[in-house]
Backbone as CSV, one residue per row, in Angstrom:
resi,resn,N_x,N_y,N_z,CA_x,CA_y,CA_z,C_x,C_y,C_z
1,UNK,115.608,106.399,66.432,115.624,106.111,67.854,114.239,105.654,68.295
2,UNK,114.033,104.644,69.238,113.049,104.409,69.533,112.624,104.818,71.135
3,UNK,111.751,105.398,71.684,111.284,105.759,72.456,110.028,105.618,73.347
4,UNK,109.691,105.675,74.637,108.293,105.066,75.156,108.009,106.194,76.377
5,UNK,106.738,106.550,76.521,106.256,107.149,77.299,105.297,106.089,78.204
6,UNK,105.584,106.305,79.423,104.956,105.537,80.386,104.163,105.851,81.463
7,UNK,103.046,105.937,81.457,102.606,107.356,82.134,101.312,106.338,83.263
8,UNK,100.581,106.948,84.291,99.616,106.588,85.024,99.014,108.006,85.184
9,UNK,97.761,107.725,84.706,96.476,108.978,85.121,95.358,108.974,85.296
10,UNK,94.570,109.376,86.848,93.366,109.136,86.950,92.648,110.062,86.629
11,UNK,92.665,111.516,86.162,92.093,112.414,86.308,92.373,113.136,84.599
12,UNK,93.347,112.695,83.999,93.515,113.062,82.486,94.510,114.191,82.267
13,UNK,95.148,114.571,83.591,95.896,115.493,83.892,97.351,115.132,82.835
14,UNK,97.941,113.965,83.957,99.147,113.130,83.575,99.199,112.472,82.093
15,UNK,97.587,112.302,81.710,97.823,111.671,80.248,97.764,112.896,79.474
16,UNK,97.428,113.645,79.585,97.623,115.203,78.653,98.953,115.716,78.447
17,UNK,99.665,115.745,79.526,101.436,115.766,79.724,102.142,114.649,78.882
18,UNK,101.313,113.270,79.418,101.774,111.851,78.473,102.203,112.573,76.714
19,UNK,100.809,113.074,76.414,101.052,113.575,75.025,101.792,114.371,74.672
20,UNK,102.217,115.174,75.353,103.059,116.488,74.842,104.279,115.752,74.605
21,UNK,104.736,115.133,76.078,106.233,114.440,75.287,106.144,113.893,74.707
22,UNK,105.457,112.547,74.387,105.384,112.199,72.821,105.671,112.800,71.657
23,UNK,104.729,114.001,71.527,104.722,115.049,70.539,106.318,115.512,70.528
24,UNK,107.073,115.831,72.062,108.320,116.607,71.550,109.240,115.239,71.081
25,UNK,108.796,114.074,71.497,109.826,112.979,71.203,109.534,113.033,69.735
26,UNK,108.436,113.001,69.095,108.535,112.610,67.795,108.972,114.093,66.804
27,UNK,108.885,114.700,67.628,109.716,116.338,66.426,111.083,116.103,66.404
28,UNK,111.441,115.543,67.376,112.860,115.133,67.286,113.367,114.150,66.408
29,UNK,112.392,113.429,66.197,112.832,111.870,65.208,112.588,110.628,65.406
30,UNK,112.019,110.489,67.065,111.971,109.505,67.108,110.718,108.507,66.621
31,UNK,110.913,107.204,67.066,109.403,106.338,67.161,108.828,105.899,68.320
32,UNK,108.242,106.603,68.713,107.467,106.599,69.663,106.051,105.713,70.196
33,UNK,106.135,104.843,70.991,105.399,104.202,71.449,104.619,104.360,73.152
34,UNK,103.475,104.497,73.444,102.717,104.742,74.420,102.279,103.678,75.301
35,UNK,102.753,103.534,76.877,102.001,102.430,77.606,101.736,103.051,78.876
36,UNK,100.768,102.038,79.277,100.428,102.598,80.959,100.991,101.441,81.271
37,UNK,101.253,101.278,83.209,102.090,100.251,83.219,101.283,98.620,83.607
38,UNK,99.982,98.898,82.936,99.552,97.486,83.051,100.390,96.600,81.774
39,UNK,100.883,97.421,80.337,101.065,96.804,79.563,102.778,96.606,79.340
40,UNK,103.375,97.094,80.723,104.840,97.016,80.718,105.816,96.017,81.776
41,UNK,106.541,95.520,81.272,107.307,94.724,81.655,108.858,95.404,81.459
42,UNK,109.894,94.752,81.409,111.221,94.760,81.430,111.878,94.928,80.304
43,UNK,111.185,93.627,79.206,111.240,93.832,78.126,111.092,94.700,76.866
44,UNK,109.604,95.669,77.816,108.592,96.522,76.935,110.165,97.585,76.818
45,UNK,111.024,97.931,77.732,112.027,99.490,77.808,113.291,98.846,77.075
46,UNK,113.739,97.708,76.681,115.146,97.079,76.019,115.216,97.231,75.024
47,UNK,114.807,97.460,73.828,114.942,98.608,72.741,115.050,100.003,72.684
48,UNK,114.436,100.458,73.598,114.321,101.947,73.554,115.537,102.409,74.190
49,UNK,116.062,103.758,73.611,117.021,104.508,73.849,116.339,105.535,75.004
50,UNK,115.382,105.901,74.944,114.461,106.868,75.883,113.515,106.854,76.612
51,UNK,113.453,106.741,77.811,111.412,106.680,78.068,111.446,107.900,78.990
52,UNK,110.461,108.044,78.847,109.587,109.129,79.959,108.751,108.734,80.328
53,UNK,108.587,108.271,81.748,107.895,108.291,83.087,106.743,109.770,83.654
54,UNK,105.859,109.109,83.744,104.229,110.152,84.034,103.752,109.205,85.206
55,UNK,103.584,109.742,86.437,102.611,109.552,87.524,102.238,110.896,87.827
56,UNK,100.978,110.862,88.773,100.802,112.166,89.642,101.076,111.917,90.678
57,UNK,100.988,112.905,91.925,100.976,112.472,93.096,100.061,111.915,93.615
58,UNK,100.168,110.627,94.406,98.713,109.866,94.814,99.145,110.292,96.480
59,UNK,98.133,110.247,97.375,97.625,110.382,98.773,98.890,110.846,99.655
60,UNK,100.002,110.971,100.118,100.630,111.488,101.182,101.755,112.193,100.426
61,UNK,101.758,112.597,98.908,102.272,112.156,98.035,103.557,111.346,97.954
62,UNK,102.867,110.415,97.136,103.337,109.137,96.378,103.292,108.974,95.227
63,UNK,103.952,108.079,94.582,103.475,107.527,93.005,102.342,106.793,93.586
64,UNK,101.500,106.333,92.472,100.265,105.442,92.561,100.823,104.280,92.127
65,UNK,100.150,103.458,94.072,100.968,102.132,94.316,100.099,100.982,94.184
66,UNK,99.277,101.013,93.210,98.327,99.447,92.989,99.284,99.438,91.500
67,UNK,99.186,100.276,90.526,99.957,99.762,89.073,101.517,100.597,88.655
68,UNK,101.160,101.630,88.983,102.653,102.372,89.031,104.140,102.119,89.807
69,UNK,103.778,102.211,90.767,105.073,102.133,92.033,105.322,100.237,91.263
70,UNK,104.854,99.774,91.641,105.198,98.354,91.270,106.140,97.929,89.863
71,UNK,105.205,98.901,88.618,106.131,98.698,87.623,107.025,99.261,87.491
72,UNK,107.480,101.048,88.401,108.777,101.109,88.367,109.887,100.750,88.895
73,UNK,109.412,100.048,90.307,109.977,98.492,90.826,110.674,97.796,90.166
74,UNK,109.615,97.099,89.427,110.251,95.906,88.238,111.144,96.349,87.359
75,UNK,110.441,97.634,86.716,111.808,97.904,85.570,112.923,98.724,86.267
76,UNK,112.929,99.629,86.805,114.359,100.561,87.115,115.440,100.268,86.670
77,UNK,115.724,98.934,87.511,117.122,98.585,87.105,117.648,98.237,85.401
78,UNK,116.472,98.071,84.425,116.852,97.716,83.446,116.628,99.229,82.579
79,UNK,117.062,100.168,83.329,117.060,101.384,82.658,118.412,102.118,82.220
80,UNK,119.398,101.667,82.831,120.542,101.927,82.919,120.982,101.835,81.116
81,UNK,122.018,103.313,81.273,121.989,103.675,79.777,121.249,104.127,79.096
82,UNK,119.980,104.301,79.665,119.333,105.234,78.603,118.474,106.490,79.018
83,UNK,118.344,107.223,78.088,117.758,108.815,78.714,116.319,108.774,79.112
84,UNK,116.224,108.830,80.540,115.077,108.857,81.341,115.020,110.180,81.519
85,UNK,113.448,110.473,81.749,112.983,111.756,82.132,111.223,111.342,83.034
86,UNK,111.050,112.223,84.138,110.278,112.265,84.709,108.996,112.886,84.544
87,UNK,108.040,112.968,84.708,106.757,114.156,84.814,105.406,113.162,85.489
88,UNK,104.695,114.951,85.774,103.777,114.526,86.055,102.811,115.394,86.634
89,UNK,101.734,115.141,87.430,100.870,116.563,88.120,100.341,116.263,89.791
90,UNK,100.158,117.307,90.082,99.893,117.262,91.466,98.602,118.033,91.954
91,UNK,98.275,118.032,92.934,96.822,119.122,93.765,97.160,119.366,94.638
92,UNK,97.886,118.732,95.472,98.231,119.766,96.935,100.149,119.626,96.935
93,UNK,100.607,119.915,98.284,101.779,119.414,98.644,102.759,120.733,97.735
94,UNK,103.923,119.948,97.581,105.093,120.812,96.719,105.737,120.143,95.936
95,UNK,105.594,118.947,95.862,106.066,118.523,94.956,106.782,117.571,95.576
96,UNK,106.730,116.896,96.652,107.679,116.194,97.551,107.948,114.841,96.637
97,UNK,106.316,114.167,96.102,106.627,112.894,95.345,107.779,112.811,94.306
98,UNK,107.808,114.293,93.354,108.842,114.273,92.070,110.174,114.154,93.308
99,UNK,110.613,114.634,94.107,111.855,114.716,94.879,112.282,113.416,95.403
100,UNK,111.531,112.683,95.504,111.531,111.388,96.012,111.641,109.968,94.838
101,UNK,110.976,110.726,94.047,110.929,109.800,92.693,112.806,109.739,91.936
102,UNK,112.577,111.366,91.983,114.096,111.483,91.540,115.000,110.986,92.584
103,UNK,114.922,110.723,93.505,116.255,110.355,94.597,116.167,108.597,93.860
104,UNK,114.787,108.405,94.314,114.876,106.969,93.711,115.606,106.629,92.817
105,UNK,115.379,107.551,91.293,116.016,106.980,90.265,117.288,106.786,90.315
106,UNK,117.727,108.046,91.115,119.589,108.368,91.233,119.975,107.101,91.740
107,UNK,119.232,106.503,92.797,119.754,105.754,93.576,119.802,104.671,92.926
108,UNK,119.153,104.348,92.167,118.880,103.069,91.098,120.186,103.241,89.791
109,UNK,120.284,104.619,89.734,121.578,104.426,88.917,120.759,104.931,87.725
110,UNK,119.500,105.597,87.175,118.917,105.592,86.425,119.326,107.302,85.987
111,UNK,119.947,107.580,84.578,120.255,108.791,83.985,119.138,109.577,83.701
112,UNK,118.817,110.431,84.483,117.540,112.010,84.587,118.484,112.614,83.415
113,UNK,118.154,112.139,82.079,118.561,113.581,81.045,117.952,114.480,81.216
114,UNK,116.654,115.297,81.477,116.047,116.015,81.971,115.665,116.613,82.922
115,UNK,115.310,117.638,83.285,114.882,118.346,84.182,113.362,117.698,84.775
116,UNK,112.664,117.064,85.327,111.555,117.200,85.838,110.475,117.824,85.084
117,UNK,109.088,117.429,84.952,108.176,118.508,84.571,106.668,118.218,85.714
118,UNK,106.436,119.259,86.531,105.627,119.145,87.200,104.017,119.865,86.910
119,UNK,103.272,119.416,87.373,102.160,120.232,87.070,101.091,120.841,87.864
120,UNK,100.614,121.565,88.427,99.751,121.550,89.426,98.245,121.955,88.703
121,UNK,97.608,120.399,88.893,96.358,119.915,88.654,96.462,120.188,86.629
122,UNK,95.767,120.545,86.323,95.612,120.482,85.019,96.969,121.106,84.345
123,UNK,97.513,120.606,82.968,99.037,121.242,82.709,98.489,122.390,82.095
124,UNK,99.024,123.375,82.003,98.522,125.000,81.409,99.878,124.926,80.511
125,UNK,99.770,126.168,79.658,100.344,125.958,78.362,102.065,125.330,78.687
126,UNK,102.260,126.602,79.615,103.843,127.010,79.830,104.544,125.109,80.069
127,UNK,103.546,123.924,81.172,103.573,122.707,81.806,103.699,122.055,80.181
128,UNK,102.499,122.336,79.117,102.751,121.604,78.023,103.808,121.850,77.222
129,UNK,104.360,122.836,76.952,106.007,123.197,76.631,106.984,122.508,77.206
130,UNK,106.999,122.654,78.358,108.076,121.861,78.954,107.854,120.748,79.079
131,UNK,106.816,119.836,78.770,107.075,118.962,78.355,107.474,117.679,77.001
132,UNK,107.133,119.369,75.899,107.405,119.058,74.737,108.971,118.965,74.596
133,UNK,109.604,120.104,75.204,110.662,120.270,75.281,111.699,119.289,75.811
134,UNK,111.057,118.757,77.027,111.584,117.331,77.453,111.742,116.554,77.188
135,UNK,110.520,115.992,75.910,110.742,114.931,74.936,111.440,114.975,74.456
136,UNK,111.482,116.064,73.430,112.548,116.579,72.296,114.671,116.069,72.971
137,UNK,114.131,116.539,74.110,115.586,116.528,74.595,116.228,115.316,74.680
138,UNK,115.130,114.572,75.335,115.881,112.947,75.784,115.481,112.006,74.063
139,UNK,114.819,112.663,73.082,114.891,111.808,72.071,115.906,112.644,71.090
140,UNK,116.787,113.704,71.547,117.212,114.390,70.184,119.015,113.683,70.416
């Protein structure tokens, strides 16, 4: 199975999470490939059976809308059929961006095999589990 993690991080938070699912995608079997979304297009997700999506929350919380919000714009719709999963980290708020992200996807028609993985500010062990676990899931 081939698989992609797609992540945005300014602070090293979200790319630390980036890794864990990787890690659980590849215990599972898969082949796993890593982009931020300067290097993704439409094309980059049409092989893959899986991706997982990484933003944090940016300013009112939001996804971060100069490279993120835009590329999940472009791709969404070409996600259909395959096992998406979310994550990511936060500093203030509750989490409103993941709630919003996920309505998005639903609404796009995009399959959440997973549960969410949130983080507040740096991921601590229990955040890196579940996101190993998340991988594992949408690549097993």
């Amino acid at each position: 199975m081939k698989a992609a993690v797609i992540y945005w991080s300014g602070t090293g938070n979200t790319e630390a999470m980036a890794n864990a699912v990787a890690e659980g995608m590849k215990s599972a079997g898969a082949e796993v490939a890593m982009y931020t979304p300067a290097d993704v297009d439409a094309s980059t997700v049409s092989s893959c059976s899986a991706v997982a999506f990484g933003c944090p929350a940016m300013g009112a919380e939001v996804l971060e809308e100069a490279e993120f919000q835009p590329m999940w714009d472009d791709i969404k719709a070409q996600l259909t059929g395959k096992r998406v999963a979310l994550f990511g980290s936060y500093g203030w708020g509750d989490g409103e961006w993941m709630r919003s992200w996920e309505a998005d996807a639903n609404d796009a028609g995009v399959n959440l095999a997973a549960e969410s993985v949130m983080a507040n500010n740096a991921p601590d062990d229990a955040a890196i589990e579940a996101c190993k676990a998340m991988g594992a899931a949408i690549a097993g």
